[in-house]
N, C-alpha and C positions, 0 to 999 in steps of 0.2 A: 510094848507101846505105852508110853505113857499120857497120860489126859492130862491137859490143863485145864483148870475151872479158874474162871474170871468172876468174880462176885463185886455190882456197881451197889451204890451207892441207891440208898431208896428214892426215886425220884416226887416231888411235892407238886400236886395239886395244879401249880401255877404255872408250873413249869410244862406240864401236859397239856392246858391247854396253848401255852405260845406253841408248842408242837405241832400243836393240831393246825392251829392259825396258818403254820408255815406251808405245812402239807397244803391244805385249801388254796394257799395261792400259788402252791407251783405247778397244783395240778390245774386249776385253771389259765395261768400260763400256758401250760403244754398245749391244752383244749384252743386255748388260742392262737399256738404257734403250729397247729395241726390244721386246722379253720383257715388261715390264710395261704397256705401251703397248697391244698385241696384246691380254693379258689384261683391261684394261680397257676396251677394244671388244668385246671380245665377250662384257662382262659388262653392258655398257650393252646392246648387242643382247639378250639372253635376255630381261632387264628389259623392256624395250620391247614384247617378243614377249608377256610374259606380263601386263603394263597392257593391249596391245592386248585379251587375250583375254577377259580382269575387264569389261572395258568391251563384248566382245559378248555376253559372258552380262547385264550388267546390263539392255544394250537388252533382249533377251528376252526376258528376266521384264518389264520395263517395258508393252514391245509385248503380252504374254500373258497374257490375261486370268486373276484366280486361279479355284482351281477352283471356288469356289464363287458364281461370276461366269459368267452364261450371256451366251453368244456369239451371234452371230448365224448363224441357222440357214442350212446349205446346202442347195442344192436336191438335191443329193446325197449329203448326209450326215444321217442322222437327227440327233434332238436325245437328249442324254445328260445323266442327273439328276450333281449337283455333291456329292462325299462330304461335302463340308463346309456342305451347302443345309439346310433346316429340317426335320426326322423328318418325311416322309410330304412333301416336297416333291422333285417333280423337275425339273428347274436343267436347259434346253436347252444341248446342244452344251457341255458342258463337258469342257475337254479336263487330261487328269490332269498333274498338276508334279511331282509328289513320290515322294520312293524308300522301299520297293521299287514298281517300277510294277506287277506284279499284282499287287498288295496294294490299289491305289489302284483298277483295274480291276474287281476280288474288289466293292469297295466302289462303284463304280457302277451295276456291276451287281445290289447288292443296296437299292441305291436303286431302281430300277425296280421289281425286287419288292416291293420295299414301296408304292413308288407304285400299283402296280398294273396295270404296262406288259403286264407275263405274267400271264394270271392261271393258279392251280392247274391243270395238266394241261395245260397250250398249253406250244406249242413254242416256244423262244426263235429269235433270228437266229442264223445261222449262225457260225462263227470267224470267217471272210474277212468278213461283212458287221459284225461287229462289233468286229473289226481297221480294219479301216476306218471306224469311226462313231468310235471313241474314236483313232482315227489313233496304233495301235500295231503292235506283229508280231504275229503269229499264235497263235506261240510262245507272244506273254504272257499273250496272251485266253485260250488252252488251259490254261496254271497257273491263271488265275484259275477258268477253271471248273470244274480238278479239285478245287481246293479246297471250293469251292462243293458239287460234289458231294459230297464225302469229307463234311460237314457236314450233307446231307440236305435241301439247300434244291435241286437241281435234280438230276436224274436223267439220268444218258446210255444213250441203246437204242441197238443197235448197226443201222446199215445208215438209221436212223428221223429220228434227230438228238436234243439235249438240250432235257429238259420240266421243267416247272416241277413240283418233287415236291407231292404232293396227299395229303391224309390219309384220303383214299381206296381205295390203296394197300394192301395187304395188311402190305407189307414196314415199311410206316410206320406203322400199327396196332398192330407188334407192338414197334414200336418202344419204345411207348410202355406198354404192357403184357407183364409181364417176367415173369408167370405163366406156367408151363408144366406141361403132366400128366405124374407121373412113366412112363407109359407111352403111347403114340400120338401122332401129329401135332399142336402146338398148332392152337386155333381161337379164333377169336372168338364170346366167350359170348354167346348171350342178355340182356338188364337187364329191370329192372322198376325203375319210378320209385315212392319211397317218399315222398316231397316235394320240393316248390320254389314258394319265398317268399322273401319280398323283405325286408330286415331292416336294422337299423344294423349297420355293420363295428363285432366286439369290439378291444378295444386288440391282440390280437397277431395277427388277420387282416387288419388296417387296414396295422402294418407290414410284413408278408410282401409286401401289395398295393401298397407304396408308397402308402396312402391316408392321410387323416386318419380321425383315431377317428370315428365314428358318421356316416360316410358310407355311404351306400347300397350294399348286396352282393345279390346273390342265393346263398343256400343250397338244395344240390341234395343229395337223400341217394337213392342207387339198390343196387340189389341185382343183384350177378352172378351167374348158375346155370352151374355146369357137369354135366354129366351130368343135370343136375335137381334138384343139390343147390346149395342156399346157399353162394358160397365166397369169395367179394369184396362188403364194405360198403365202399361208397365214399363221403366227405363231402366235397364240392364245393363251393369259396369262390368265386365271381366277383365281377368289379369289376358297381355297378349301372348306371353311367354309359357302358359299353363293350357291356353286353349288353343294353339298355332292348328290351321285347317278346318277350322270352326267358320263355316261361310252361311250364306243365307240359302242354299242349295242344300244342304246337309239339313238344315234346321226347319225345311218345308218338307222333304223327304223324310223326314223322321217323325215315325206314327209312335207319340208315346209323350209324357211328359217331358217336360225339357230338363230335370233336375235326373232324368231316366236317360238321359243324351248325353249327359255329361258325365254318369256314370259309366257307361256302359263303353262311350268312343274317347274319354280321357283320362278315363282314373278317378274322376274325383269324387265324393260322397260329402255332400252337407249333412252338417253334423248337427249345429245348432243356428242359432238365429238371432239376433239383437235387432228390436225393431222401434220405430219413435212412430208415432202417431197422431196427428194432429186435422184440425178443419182449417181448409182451406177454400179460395174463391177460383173460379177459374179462367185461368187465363187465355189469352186469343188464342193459342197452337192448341190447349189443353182443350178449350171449349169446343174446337173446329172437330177433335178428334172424337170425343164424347159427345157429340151433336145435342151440346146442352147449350144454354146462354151463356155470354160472358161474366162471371163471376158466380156462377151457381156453387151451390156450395159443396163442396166433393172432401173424400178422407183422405188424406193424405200420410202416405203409409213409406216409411225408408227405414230399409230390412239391410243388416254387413251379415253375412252367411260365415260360418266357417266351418275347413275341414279338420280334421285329423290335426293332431298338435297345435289346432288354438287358431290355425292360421287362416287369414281373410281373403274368399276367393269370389268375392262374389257381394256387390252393390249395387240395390234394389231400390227406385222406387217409383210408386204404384200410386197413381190419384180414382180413386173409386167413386161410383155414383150407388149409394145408397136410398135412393126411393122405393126399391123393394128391396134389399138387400140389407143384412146386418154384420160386423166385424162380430165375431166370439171368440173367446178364449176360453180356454180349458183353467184351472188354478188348482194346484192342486200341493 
């Protein structure tokens, strides 16, 4: 074996340090060509992460039927109407997509009621069974139904469970009636029916009703006694096509509020109310009927009712005699 031995040249001072110089900037090159490298991995990674995720949400929605798209029913899970299925149609096993979810919950459940799953005064399923039927928390079904309540469409009894609110009801009677004695307990007056006939809808009861002009209405005029005395004229618009067999024979045979008449022998439930209120003087028919003077001064009260999806079933209005009597309202 032979060794070769290389012997350099002794290197100067100056020359070590340009050396050194060199090394420092190529290792900080490296550090830097290391530094963006890194960064660019783990900016491809994040990316990757979040296409991954785009792509399981799309399957989802893909795979999940929309809501207004009924499912196929489980043998364990009830069927549930679709918010977005046809007014008065309920759409099995639909399961909600869309935020807020008790809001979308709020709205299946008032699909049922309107379908007619619950009727007035029955008790609905429980939170757990209907957490489970719409396959959400508990928690959300409980917002949807406090809302529900807070609105007067379902009522909670404590220890009992929650029922479907009925016009029935005392508390929902008076809901609707805002007259109060300025002394004693309210109550629900006596009526006596003054008429009810069948008529064309005039041009501005036809719009209140969403109808076309000289479509079919029933007009109803009845008299409320309080004490014994004359103190509510009310004139009643109905649609004629929602109440057909609605006569004045049925309406004096029926022991019960009338808002309780037309739930019970047509389907339909007021829901809520729009009312204008004003003073009024009264006039020869008004004064004859309230056995006041002509022009005395009375409240003048015209209430559009509606049910279930918003719609106008029902134009009220009411001239009151207020000498004992006060309007009130709840605000809340």
């Amino acid at each position: 074996m032979i060794a070769v031995l290389r012997l350099q040249a002794p290197v100067s001072p100056r020359q070590c340090r340009s050396r050194h110089n060199e090394c420092q900037l190529y290792l900080m090159s490296y550090i830097r060509h290391r530094i963006i490298a890194v960064i660019r991995w783990t900016k491809a990674l994040i990316c990757g992460q979040i296409a991954a995720m785009n792509a399981n949400v799309r399957d989802t929605s893909n795979t999940t039927p929309p809501v207004d798209a009924p499912q196929r029913q489980d043998s364990t899970r009830d069927a549930a109407p679709a918010s977005q299925a046809p007014q008065g149609a309920a759409a099995p096993g639909a399961s909600p997509t869309f935020s807020p979810l008790y809001q979308q919950i709020k709205g299946l459940i008032t699909q049922s009621l309107q379908a007619g799953e619950w009727k007035p005064g029955e008790i609905i399923p429980s939170e757990v069974d209907l957490a489970a039927r719409y396959k959400v928390s508990q928690g959300t079904v409980r917002k949807a139904i406090d809302e529900l309540a807070a609105e007067n469409l379902l009522v909670r009894r404590q220890g009992r469970g929650t029922f479907v609110a009925t016009h029935h009801e005392d508390r929902v009677q008076f809901r609707f009636l805002r007259l109060a004695p300025d002394s004693g307990e309210p109550h629900h007056p006596p009526s006596r029916l003054i008429e009810c006939r069948r008529m064309r809808a005039p041009a501005e009861i036809a719009r209140q009703l969403d109808l076309r002009a000289g479509d079919g209405v029933i007009l109803i005029r009845r008299m409320m006694d309080f004490s014994d005395r004359p103190t509510v004229l009310d004139e009643i618009w109905l649609p004629g096509a929602l109440f057909r067999g609605l006569t004045a024979e049925r309406l004096n045979d029926y022991k019960g509020p009338m808002y309780g008449l037309f739930e019970d022998e047509f389907g339909t439930r007021m829901i809520r109310a729009v009312e204008k209120v004003r003073a009024v003087g009264a006039d020869d028919v008004t004064a004859d009927l309230l056995k006041v003077p002509k022009g005395f001064p009375l409240l003048s009260v015209e209430r559009v009712s509606y049910t279930y999806g918003d719609k106008p079933v029902e134009v009220r209005r009411g001239w009151y005699v207020t000498t004992e009597h006060h309007y009130q309202n709840e605000l809340s």
